[in-house]
C-alpha positions in Angstrom: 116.6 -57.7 74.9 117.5 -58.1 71.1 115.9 -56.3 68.4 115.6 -59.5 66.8 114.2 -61.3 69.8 111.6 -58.5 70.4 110.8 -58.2 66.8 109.7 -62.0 66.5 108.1 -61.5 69.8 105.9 -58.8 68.5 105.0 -60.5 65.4 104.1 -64.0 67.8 101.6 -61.7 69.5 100.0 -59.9 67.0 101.8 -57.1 66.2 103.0 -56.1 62.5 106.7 -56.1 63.1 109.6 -56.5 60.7 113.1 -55.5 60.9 114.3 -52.2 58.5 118.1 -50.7 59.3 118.8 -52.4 62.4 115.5 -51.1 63.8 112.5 -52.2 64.9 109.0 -51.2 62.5 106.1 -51.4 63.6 102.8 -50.7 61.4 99.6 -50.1 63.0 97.5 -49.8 60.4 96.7 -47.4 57.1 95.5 -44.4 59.9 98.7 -44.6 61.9 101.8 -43.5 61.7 105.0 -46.2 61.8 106.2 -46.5 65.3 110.6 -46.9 65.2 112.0 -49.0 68.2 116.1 -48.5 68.4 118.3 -49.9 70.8 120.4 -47.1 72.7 123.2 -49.1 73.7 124.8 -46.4 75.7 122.3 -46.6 78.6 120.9 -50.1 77.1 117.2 -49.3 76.8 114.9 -49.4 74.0 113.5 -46.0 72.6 110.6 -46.0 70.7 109.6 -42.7 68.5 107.5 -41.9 65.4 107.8 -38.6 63.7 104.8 -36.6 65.2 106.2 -33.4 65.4 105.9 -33.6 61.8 102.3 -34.5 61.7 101.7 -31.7 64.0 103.4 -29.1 61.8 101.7 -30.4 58.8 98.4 -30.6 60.7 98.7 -27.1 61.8 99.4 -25.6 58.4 96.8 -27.8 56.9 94.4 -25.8 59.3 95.6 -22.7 59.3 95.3 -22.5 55.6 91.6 -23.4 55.9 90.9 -20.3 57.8 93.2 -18.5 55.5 90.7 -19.8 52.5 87.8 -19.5 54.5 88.6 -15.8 54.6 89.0 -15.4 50.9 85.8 -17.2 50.4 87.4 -20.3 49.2 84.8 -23.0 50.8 85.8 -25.7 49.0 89.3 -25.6 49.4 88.5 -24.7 53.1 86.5 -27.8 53.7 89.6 -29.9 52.2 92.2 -28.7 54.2 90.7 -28.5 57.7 89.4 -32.2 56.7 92.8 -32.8 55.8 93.9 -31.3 59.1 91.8 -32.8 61.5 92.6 -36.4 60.0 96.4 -35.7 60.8 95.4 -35.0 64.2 93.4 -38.1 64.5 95.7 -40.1 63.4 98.7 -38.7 65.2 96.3 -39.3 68.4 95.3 -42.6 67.2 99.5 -43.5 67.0 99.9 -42.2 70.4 97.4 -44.8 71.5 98.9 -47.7 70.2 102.3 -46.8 71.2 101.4 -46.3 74.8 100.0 -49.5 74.3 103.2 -51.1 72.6 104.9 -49.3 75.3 103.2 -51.5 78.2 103.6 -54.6 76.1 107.5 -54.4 76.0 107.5 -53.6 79.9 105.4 -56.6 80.5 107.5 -58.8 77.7 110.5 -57.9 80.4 109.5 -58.4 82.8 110.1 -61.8 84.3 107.4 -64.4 85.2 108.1 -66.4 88.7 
């Protein structure tokens, strides 16, 4: 399938899709990450990524500074950054979600009807 072909697909069926650098965007929402379909044309299969081990690093600093505050009695700033942690969890869970779900909406696009 064409990356041009799948993108206007996924716009035609509700998805937020447009075209960036040869690859495939597609938005979610504000709580979501971006999720990246690329065409590996060595194998010729779709691969669809978003950069979570990046939230997760971030997320994990974010909260182990909050401990790190909460021990030198730094509430506030505690409060802030496990909030600020937990939402990048949330959201990285939320984009796993919605890719599964773009995931099984490709495999069915493909899939052809009799």
């Amino acid at each position: 399938m064409e990356l041009l072909s799948l993108q206007k697909a996924l716009s035609k069926n509700g998805f937020n899709a447009v075209m960036k650098n040869g690859k495939v965007r597609v938005t979610f929402g504000n709580v979501t990450l971006p999720v990246t379909i690329a065409k590996d044309l060595s194998n010729d299969t779709l691969n669809i990524s978003y950069p979570q081990w990046l939230q997760v690093s971030t997320a994990m600093i974010f909260l182990v500074l909050s401990f790190i505050s909460l021990g030198n009695a730094s509430f506030t700033w505690a409060g802030i950054e496990f909030a600020l942690g937990t939402y990048m969890f949330v959201s990285l869970i939320l984009t796993e979600i919605n890719a599964k779900e773009l995931r099984q909406h490709i495999r069915q696009m493909s899939i052809p009807e009799h």
